[in-house]
TIKEMI-487839 format. One record per residue: chain; x, y, z of N, C-alpha, C in turn. Coordinates in pm, whole numbers, plus 50000, padded with zeros to 5 digits. Atoms other than C-alpha are relative to their C-alpha. Layout:
N
<r ch="A" n_c1="X" n_c2="Y" n_c3="Z" ca_c1="X" ca_c2="Y" ca_c3="Z" c_c1="X" c_c2="Y" c_c3="Z"/>
...
//
This chain:
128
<r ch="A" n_c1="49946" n_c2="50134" n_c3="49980" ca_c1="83338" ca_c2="81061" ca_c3="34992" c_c1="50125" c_c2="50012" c_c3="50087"/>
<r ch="A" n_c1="49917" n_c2="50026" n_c3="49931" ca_c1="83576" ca_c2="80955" ca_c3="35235" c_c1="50155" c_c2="49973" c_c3="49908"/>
<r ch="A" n_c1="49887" n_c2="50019" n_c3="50020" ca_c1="83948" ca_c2="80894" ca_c3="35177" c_c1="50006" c_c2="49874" c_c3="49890"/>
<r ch="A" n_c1="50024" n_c2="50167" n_c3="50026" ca_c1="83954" ca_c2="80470" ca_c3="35157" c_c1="49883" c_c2="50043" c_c3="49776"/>
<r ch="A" n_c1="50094" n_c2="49954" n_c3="50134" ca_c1="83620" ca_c2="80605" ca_c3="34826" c_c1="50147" c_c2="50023" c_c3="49921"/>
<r ch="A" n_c1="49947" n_c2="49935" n_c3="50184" ca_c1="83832" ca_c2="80813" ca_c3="34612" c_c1="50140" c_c2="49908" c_c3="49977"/>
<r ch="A" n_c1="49833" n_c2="50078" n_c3="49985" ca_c1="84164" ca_c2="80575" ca_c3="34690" c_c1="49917" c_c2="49864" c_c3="49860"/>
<r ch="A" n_c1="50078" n_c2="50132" n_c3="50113" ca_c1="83907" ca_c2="80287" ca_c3="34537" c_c1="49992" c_c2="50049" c_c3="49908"/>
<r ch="A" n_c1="50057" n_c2="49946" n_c3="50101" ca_c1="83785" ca_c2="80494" ca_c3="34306" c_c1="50145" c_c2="50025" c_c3="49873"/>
<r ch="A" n_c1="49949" n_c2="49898" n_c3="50093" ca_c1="84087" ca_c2="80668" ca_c3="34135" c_c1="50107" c_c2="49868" c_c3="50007"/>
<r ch="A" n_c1="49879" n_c2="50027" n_c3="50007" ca_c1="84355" ca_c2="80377" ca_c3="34209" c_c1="50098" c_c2="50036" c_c3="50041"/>
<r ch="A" n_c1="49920" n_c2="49892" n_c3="49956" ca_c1="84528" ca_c2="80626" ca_c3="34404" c_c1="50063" c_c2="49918" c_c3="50194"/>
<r ch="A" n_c1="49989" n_c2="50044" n_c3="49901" ca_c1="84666" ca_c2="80477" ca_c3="34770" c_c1="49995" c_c2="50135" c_c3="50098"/>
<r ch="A" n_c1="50051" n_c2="49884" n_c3="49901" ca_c1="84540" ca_c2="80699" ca_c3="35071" c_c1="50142" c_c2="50085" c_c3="50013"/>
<r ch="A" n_c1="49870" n_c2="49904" n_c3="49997" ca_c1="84911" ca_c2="80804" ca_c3="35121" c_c1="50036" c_c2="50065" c_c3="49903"/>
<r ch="A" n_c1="50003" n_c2="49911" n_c3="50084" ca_c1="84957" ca_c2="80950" ca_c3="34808" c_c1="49881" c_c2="50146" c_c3="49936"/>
<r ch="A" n_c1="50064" n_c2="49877" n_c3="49980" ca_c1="84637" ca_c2="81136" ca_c3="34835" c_c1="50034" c_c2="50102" c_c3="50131"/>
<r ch="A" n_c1="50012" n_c2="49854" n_c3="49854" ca_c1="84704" ca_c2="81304" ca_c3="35164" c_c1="50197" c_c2="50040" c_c3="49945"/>
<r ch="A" n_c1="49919" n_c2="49922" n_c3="50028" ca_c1="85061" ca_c2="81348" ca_c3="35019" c_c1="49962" c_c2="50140" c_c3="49854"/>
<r ch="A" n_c1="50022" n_c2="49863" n_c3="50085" ca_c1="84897" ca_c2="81573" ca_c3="34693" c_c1="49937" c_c2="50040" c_c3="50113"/>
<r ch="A" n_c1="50058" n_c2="49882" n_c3="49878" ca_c1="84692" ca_c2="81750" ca_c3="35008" c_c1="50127" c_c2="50086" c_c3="50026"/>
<r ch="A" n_c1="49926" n_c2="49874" n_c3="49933" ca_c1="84988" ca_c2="81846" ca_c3="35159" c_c1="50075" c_c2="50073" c_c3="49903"/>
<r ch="A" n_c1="49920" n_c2="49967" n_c3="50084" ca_c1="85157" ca_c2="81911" ca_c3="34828" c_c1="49911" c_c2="50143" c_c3="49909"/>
<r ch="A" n_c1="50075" n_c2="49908" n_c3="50028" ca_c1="84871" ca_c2="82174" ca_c3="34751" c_c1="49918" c_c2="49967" c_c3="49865"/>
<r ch="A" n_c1="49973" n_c2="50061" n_c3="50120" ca_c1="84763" ca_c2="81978" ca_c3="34429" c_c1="49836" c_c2="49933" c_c3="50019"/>
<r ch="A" n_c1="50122" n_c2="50057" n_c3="49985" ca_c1="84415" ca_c2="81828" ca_c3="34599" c_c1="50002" c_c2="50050" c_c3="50171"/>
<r ch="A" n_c1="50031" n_c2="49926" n_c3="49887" ca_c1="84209" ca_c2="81966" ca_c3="34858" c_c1="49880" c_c2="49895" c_c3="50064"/>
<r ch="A" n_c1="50126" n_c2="50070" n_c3="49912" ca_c1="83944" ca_c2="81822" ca_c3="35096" c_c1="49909" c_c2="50058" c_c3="50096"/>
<r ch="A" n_c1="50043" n_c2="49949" n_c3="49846" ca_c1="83693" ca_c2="81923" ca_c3="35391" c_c1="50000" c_c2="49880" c_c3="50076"/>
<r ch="A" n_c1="49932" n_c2="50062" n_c3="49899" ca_c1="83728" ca_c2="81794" ca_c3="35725" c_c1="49854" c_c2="50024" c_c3="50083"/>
<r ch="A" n_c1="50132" n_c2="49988" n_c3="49856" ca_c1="83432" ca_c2="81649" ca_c3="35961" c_c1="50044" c_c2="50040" c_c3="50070"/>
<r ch="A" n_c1="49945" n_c2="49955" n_c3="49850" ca_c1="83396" ca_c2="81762" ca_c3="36271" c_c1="50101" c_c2="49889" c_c3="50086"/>
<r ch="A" n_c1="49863" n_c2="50109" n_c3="49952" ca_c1="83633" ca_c2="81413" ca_c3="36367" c_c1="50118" c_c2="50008" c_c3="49906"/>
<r ch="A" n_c1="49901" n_c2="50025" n_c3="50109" ca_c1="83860" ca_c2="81503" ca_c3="36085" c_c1="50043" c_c2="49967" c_c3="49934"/>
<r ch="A" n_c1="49928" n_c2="50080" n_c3="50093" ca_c1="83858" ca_c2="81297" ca_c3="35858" c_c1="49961" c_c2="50068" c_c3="49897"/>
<r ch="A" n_c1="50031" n_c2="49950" n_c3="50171" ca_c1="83873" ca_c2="81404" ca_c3="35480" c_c1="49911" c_c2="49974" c_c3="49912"/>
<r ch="A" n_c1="50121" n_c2="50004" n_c3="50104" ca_c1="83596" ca_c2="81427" ca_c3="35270" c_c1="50014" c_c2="50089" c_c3="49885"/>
<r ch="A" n_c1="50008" n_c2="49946" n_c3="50108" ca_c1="83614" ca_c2="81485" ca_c3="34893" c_c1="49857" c_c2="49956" c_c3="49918"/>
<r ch="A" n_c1="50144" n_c2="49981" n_c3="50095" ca_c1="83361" ca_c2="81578" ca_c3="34629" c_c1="50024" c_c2="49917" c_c3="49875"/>
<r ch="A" n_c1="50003" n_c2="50101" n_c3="50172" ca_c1="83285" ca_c2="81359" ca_c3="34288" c_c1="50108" c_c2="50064" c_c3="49941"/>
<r ch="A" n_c1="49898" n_c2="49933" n_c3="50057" ca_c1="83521" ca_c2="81614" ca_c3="34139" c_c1="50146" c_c2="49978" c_c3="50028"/>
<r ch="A" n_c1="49856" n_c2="49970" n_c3="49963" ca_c1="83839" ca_c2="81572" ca_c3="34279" c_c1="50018" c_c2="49828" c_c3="49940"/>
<r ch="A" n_c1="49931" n_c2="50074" n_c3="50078" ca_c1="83835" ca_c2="81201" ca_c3="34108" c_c1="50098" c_c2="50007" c_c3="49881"/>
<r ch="A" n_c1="49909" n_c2="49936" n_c3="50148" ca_c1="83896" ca_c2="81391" ca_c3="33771" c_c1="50111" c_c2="50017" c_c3="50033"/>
<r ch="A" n_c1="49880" n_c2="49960" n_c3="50005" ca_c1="84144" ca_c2="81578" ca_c3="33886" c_c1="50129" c_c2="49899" c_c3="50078"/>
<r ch="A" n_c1="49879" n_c2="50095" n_c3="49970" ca_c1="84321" ca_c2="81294" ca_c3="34089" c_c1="50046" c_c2="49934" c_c3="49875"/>
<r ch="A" n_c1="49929" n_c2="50092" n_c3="50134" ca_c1="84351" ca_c2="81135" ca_c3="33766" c_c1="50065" c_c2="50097" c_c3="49926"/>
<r ch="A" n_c1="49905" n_c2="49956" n_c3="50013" ca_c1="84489" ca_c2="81395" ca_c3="33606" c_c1="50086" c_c2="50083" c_c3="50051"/>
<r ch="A" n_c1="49879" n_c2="49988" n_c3="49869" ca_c1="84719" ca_c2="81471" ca_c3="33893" c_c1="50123" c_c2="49895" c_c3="49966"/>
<r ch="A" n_c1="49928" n_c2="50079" n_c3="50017" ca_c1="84859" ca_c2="81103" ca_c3="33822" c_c1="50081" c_c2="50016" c_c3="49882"/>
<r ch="A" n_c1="49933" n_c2="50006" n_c3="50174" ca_c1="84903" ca_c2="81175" ca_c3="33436" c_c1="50086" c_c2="50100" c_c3="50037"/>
<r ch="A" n_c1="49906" n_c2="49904" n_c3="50002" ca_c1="85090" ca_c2="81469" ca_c3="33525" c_c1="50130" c_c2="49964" c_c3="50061"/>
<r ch="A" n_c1="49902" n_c2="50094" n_c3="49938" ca_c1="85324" ca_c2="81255" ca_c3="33757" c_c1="50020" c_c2="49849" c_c3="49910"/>
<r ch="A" n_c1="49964" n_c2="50138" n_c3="50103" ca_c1="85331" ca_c2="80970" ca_c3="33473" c_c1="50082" c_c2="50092" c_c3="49885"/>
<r ch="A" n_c1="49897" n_c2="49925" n_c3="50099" ca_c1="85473" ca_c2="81270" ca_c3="33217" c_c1="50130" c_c2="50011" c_c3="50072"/>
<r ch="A" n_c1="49894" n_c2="50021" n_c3="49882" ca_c1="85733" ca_c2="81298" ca_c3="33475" c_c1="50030" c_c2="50162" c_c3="50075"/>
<r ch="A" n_c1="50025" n_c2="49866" n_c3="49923" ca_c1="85631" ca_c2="81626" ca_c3="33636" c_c1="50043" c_c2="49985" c_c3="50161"/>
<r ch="A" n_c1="49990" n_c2="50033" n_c3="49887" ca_c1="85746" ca_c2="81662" ca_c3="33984" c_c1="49871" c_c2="50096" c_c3="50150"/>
<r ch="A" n_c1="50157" n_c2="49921" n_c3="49946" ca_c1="85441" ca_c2="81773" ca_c3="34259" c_c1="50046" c_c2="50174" c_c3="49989"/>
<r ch="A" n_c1="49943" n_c2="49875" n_c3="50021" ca_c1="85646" ca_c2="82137" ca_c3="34246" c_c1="49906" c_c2="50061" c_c3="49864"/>
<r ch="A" n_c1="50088" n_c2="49984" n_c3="50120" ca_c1="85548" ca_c2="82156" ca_c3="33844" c_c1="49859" c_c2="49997" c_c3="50006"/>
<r ch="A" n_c1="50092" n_c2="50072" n_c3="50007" ca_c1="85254" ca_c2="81999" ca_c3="33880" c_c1="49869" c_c2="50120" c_c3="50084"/>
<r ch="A" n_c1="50025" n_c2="49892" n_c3="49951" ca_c1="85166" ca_c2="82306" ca_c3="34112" c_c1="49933" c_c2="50114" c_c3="49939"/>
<r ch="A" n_c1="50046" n_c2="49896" n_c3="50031" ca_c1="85213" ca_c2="82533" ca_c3="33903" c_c1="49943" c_c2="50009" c_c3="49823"/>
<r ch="A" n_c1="50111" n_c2="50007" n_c3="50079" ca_c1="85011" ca_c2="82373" ca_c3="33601" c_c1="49862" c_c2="49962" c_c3="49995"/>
<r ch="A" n_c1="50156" n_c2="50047" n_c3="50014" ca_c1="84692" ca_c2="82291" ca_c3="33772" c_c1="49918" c_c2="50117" c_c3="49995"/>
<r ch="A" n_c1="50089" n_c2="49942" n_c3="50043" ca_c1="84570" ca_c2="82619" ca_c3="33741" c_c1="49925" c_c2="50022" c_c3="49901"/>
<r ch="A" n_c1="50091" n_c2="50004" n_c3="50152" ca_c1="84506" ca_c2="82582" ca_c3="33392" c_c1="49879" c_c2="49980" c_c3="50045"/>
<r ch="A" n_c1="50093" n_c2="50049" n_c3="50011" ca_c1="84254" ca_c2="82378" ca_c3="33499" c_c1="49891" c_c2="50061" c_c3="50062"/>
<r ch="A" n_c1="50132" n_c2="49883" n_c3="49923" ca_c1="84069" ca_c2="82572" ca_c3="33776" c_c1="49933" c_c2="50108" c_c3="49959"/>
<r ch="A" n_c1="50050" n_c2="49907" n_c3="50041" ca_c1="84043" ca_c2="82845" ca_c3="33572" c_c1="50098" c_c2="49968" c_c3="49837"/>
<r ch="A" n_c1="49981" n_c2="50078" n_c3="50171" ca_c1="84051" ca_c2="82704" ca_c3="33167" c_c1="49986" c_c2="50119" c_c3="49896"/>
<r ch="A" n_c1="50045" n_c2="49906" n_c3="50106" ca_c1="83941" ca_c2="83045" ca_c3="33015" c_c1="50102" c_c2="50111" c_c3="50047"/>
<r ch="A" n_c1="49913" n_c2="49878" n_c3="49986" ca_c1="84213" ca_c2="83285" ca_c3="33118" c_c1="50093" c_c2="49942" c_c3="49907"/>
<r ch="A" n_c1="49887" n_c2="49993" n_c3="50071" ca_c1="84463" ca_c2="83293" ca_c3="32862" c_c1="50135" c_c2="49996" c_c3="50082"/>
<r ch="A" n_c1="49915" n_c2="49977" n_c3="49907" ca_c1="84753" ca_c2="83403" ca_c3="33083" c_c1="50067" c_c2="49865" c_c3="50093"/>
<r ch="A" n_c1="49930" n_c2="50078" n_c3="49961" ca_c1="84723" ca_c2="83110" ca_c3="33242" c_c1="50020" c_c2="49847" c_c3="49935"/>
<r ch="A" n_c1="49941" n_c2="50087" n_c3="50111" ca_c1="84733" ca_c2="82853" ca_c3="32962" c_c1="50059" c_c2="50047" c_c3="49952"/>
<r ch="A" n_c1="49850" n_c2="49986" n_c3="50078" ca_c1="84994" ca_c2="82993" ca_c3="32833" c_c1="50135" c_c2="49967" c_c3="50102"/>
<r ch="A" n_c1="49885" n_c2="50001" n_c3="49892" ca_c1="85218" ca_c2="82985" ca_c3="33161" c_c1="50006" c_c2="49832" c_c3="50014"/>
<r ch="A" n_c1="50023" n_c2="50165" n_c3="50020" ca_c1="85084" ca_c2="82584" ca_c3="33151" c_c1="50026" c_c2="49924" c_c3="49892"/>
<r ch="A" n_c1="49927" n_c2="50063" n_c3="50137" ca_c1="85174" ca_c2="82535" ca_c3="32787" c_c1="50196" c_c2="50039" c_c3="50019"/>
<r ch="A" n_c1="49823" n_c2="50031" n_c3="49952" ca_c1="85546" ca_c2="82687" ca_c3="32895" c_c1="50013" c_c2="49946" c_c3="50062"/>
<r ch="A" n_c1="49995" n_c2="50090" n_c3="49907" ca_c1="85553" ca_c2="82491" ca_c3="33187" c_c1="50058" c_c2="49817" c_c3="49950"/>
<r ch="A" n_c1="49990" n_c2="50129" n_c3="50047" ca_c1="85482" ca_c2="82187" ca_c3="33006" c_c1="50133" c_c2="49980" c_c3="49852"/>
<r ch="A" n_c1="49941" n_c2="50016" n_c3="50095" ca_c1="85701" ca_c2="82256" ca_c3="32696" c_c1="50155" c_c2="50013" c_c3="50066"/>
<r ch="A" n_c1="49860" n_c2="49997" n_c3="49967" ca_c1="86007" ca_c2="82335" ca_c3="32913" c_c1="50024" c_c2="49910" c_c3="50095"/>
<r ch="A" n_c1="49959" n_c2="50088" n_c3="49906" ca_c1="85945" ca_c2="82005" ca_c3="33127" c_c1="50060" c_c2="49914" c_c3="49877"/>
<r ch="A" n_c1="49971" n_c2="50123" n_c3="50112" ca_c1="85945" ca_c2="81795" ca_c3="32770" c_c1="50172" c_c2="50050" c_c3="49939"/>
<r ch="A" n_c1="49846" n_c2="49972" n_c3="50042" ca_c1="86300" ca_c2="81975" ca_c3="32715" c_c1="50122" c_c2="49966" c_c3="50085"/>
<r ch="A" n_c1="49884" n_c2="50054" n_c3="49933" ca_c1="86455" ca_c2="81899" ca_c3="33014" c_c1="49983" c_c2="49803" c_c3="50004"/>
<r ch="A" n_c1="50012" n_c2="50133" n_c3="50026" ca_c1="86315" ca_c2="81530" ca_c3="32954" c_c1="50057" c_c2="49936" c_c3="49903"/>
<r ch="A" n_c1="49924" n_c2="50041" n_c3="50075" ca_c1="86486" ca_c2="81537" ca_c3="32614" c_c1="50132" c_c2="50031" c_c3="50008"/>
<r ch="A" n_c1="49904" n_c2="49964" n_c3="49973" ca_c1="86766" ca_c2="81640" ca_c3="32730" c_c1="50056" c_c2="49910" c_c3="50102"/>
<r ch="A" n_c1="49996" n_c2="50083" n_c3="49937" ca_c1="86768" ca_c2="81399" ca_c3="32996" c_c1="50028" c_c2="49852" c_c3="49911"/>
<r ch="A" n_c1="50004" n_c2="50109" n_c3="50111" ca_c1="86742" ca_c2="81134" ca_c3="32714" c_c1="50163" c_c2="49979" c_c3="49900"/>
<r ch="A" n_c1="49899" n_c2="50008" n_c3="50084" ca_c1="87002" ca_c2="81233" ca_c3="32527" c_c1="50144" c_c2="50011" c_c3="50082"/>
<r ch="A" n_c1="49882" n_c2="50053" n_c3="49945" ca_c1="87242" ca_c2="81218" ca_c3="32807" c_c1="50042" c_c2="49847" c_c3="50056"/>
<r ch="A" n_c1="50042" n_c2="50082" n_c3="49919" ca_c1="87114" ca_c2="80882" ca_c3="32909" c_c1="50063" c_c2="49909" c_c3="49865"/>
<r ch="A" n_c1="49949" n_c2="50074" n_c3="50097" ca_c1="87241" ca_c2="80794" ca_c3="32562" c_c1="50162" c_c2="50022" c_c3="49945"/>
<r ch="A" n_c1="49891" n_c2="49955" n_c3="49996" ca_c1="87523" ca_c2="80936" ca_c3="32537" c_c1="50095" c_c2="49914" c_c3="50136"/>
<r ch="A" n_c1="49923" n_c2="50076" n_c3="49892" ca_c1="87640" ca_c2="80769" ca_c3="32870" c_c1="49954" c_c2="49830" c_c3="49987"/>
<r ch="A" n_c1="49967" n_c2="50166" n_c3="49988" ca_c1="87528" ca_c2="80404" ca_c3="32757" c_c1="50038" c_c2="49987" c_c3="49866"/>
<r ch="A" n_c1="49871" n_c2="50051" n_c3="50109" ca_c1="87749" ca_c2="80482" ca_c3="32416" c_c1="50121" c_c2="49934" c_c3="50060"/>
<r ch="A" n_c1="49883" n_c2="50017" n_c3="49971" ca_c1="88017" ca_c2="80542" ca_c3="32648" c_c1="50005" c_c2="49881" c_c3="50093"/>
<r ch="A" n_c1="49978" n_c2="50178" n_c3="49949" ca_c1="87955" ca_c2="80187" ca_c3="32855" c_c1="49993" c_c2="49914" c_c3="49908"/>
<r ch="A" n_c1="49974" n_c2="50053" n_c3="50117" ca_c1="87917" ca_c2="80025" ca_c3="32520" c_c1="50165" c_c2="49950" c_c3="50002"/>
<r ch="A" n_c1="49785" n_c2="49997" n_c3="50052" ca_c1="88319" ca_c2="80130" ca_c3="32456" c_c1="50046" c_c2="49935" c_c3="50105"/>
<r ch="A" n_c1="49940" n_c2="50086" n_c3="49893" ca_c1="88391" ca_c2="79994" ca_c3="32800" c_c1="49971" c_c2="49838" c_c3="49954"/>
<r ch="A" n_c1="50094" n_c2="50193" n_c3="49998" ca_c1="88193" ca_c2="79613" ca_c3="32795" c_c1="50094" c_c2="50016" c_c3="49853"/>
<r ch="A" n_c1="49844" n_c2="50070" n_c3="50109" ca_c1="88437" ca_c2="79622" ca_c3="32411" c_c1="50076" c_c2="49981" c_c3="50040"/>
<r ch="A" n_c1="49817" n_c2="50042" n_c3="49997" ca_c1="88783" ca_c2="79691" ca_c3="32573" c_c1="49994" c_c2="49876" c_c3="50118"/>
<r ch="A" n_c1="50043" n_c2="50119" n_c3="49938" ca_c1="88635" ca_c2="79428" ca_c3="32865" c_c1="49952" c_c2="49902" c_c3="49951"/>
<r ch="A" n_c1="50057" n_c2="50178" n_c3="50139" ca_c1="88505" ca_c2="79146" ca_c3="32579" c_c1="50160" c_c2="50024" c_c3="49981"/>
<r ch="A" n_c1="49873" n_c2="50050" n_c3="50036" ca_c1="88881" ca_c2="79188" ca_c3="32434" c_c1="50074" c_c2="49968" c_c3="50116"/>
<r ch="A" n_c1="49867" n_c2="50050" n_c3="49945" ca_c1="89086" ca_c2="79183" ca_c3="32709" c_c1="49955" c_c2="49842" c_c3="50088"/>
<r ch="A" n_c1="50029" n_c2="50114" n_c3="49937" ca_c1="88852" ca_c2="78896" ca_c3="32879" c_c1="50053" c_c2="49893" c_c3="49890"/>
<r ch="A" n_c1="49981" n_c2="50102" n_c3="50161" ca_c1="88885" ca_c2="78705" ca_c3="32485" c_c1="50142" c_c2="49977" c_c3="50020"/>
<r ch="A" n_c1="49803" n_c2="50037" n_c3="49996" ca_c1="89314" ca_c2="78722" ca_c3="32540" c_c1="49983" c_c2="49980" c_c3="50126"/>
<r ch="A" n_c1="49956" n_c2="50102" n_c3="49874" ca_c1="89307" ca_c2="78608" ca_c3="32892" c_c1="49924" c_c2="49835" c_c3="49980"/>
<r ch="A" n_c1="50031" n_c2="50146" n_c3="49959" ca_c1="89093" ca_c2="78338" ca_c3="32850" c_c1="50030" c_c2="49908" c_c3="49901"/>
<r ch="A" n_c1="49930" n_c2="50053" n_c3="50117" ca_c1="89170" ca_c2="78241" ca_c3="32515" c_c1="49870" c_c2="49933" c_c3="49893"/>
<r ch="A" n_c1="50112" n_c2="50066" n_c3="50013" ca_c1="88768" ca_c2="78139" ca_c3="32490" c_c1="49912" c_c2="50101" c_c3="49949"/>
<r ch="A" n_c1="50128" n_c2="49834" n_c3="50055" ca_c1="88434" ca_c2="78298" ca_c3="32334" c_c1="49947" c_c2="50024" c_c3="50084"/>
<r ch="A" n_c1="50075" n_c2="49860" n_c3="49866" ca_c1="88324" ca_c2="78577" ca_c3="32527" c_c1="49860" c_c2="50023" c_c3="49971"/>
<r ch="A" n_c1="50179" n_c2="49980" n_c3="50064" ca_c1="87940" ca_c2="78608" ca_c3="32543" c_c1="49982" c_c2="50145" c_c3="49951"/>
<r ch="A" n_c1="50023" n_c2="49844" n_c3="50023" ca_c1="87773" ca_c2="78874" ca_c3="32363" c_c1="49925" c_c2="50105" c_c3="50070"/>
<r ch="A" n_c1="50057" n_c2="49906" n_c3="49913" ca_c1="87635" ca_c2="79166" ca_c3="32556" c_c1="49886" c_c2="50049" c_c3="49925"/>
//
């Protein structure tokens, strides 16, 4: 199938497939006019290409956990795809917990900005 196919098919917009091409992540052959032709197969994996970019993998990661899939029975390399994935969900919680930590500390601001707006104006201050 042509480009426009698997774009219909998978929900995927042609530019983001020819960006996993160049990102090494999905592959294609090439008529003799060049245009890209993929096999029934590469729907699967565009889809989970996307899920891997919806966990919040970046195409880099995403690299270097699709071998799991090409090859599912080597140990070696589900295991390098289970670390992979367990040390993306750490920098994601970790990401989280600074994300909370920095809207405690705008919290404390928007208070000393409700009081000092409440003594200038002398009026009720909406709540945030």
């Amino acid at each position: 199938m042509r480009i426009g196919e698997l774009s219909r098919r998978t929900g995927v917009s042609p530019r983001s497939l020819r960006y996993y091409e160049e990102q090494g992540l999905l592959g294609s052959s090439r008529s003799d006019a060049g245009q890209r032709h993929y096999s029934d197969a590469e729907i699967e994996r565009v889809t989970l290409i996307r899920q891997l970019f919806d966990a919040g993998m970046s195409s880099r990661v995403i690299a270097s956990v699709l071998p799991c899939v090409e090859t599912p029975s080597d140990p070696g390399v589900t295991e390098s795809a289970f670390v992979t994935m367990t040390r993306e969900r750490d920098r994601i919680d970790a990401d989280i917990a600074h994300l909370v930590e920095t809207r405690a500390a705008l919290n404390v601001l928007i208070g000393i900005n409700r009081e000092h707006w409440a003594k200038m104006t002398k009026t009720p201050v909406p709540s945030a």
